[in-house]
N, C-alpha and C positions, 0 to 999 in steps of 0.2 A: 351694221356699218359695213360700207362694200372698203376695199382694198385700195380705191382709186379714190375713193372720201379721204381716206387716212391720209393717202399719198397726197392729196393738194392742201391738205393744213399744214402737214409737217412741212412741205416745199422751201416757203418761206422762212424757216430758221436756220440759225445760225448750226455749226454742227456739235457747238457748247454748248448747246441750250435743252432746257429738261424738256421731254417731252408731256412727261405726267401732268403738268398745268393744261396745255395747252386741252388734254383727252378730258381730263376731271372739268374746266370750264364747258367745256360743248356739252356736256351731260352724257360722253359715251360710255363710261367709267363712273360708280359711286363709291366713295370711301364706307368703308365699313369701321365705323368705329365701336358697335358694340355689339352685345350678340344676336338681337333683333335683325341688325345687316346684315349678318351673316347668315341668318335664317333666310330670310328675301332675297339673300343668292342664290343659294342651293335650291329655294322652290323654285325660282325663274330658270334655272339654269340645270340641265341633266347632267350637263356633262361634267360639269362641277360635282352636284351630288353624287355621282356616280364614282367620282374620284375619289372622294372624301371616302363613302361606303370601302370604296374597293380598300385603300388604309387603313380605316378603321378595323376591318376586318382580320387584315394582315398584322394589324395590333393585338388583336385579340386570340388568335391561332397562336402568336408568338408568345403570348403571358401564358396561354394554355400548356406551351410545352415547356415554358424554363419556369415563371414563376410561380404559377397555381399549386405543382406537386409541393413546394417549401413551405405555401400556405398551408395548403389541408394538410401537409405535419405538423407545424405550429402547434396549429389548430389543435391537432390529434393531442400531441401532447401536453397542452395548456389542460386540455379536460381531462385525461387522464392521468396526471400528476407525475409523469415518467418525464423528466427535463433532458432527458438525451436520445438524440437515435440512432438508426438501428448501427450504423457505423460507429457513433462515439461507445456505443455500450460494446463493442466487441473491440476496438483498440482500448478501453477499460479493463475488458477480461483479457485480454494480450496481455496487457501491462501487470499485471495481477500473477498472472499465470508467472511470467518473468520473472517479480520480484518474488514470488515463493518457490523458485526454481533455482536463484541466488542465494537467500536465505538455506536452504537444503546445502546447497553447494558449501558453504561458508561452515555450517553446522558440522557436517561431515568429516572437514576440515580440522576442525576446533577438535572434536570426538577423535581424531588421529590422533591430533598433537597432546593432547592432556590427558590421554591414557596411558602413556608414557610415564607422565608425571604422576599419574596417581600410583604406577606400579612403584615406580623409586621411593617416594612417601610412605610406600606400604598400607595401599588403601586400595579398599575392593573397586574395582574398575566399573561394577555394576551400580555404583553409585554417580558414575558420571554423567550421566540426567541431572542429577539433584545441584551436584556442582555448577556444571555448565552456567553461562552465563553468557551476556549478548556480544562480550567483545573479551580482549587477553586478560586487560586490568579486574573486570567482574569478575569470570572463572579463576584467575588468580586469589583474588579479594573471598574469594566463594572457598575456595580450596585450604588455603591458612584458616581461615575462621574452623570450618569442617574441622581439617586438623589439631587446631586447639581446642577446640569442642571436646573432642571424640580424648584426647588426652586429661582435659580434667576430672571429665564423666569417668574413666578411669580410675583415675590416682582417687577420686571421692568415694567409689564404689571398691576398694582395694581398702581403704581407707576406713572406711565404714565396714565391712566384714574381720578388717582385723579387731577391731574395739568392738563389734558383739560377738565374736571367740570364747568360750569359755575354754578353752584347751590354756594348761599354765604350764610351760617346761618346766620338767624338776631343778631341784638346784645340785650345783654342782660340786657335792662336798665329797668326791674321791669313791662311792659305792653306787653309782652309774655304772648298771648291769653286772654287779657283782651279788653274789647269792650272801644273805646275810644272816646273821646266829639265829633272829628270827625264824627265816625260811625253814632251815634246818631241823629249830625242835616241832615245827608244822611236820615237814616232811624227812624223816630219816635218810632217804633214799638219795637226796642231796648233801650227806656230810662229806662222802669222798671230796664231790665237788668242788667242799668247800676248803677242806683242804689244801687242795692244789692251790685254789686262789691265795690261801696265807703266804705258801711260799714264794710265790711271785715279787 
């Protein structure tokens, strides 16, 4: 259609008035209602296809550089059963790193504080491992117990070597460490001795 065709249909309207009727009735223009029309443009038409191709294209270059690489990790990862990459797994080891660099810190802390207490308690400070506990109220909770433990085990074992003792103190009838008539006809050589001790 030349320039000067268009121009004498359109002449006659109004400057309200659609154009699109007037192009679609002459058959200059066909509606494309499904994909088949749209096929029979693009074959009639280069400069159409050539449009099309040229965006298509620049569709495809563009998925190539943002969304292909998020695929083929998906991807990657779906098959080898690793559900995070390489970023979330090293803010992982951060975070990791951090919280056993707190826990130290906290630890350290606690080991200051309740050496202390175990010297005033009179308890071997080398035992504060075994004590230790995750917060004040546990190493607390940990430290009494310990301490009462440590004093029954004690009193039982004190307790128990006194009752299998066979040692019986003499009794005390006034000849506690005094040489007696006895000794004496044993040994002559104790009568001075003995002696003495009468006048006492």
């Amino acid at each position: 259609m030349l320039k000067n065709e268009l121009l004498e249909l359109i002449k006659e309207l109004d400057n309200d008035k659609e154009v699109d009727e007037i192009i679609l009735s002459q058959g200059f223009a066909k509606p494309i209602n499904d994909i088949n029309g749209f096929n029979e443009l693009l074959a009639s038409n280069k400069e159409i296809q050539s449009l099309v191709d040229n965006k298509v294209t620049q569709g495809i270059d563009s998925f190539k550089k943002k969304g292909m690489q998020k695929l083929i990790e998906a991807e990657v990862l779906k098959r080898t059963g690793n559900n995070e990459t390489e970023e979330q797994k090293a803010i992982r080891e951060l975070k990791e790193k951090l919280e056993n660099m707190e826990k130290e810190k906290t630890r350290a802390q606690m080991i200051s504080k309740y050496k202390d207490t175990l010297t005033e308690k009179k308890i071997p400070t080398k035992l504060i491992d075994f004590v230790l506990g995750e917060d004040d109220e546990t190493t607390n909770a940990n430290i009494t117990l310990f301490e009462n433990s440590m004093k029954e085990f004690i009193e039982t074992s004190v307790q128990d070597r006194l009752k299998g003792s066979s040692y019986t103190p003499p009794k005390n009838d006034g000849v506690v460490g005094k040489i007696t008539w006895e000794e004496v006809l044993s040994d002559s050589s104790l009568y001075s001795k003995y002696m003495e001790q009468q006048k006492q």
